[in-house]
N, C-alpha and C positions, 0 to 999 in steps of 0.2 A: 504494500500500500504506500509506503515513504517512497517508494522506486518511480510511482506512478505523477503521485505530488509535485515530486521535482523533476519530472518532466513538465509536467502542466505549469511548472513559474516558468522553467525555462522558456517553454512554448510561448508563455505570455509575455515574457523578457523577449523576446526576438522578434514578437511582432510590434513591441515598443519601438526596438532598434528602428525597423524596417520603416513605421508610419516618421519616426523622425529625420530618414536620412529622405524620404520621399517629400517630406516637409523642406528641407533646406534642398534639394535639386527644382522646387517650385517657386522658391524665391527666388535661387540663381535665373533659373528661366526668365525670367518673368524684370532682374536686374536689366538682362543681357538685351531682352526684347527693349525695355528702356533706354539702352543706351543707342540701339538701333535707332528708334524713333527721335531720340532726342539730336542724333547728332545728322540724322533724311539719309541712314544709307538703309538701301531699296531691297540688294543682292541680301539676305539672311544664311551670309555664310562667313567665314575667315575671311574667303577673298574679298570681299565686299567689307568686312571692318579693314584690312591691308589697306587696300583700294585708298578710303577715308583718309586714314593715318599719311598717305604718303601727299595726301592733298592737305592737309591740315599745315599751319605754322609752330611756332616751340610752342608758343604758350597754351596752345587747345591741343594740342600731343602732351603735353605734362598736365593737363587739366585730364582730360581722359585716363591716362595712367595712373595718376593720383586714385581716381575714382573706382578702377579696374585695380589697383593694390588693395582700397579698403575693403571692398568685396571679398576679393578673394584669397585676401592673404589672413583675414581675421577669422580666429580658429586655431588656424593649421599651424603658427607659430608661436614661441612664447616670446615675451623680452629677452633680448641678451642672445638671441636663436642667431645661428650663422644665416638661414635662408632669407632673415630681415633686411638685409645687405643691398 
C-alpha cells in the first residue's frame, strides 16, 4: 500500500512539473510573439528576427538585446554565474 502512495505523489509531483514548464514555454511564446509585433517583423522565424537586427542601429540592437537577456537569461542563472558574462 506505501508502494502505491508514492507512486500517486510522485505521479502528482510530475504532473506539477509538467503544467509548470508548459506555463513558462506560454509566456516565452507569447514574449517572442511581442517582440515580433512590436518591432513589424512579418517573417515568424530567426530569419526574419536576423533580417530586423541587421536593419536596426546600436541603440535599438542593444535595446532589443537588453530585452531578449531579461527574458531569457532570468532563471537559468544565479549572481556571480560565469554564463552572466
Amino acid at each position: 500500500m506505501k508502494n502505491s502512495a508514492l507512486k500517486g505523489a510522485l505521479g502528482a509531483l510530475a504532473v506539477v512539473g509538467v503544467a509548470l514548464v508548459a506555463k513558462k514555454a506560454v509566456q516565452r511564446k507569447r514574449f517572442v510573439k511581442g517582440i515580433f509585433e512590436e518591432y513589424g517583423i512579418k517573417e515568424k522565424s530567426p530569419f526574419g528576427l536576423a533580417d530586423k537586427i541587421r536593419e536596426m542601429d546600436e541603440e535599438q540592437y542593444q535595446e532589443l538585446k537588453g530585452k531578449l537577456k531579461k527574458e531569457f537569461a532570468s532563471g537559468c542563472c544565479k549572481k556571480n554565474s560565469v554564463c552572466e558574462a
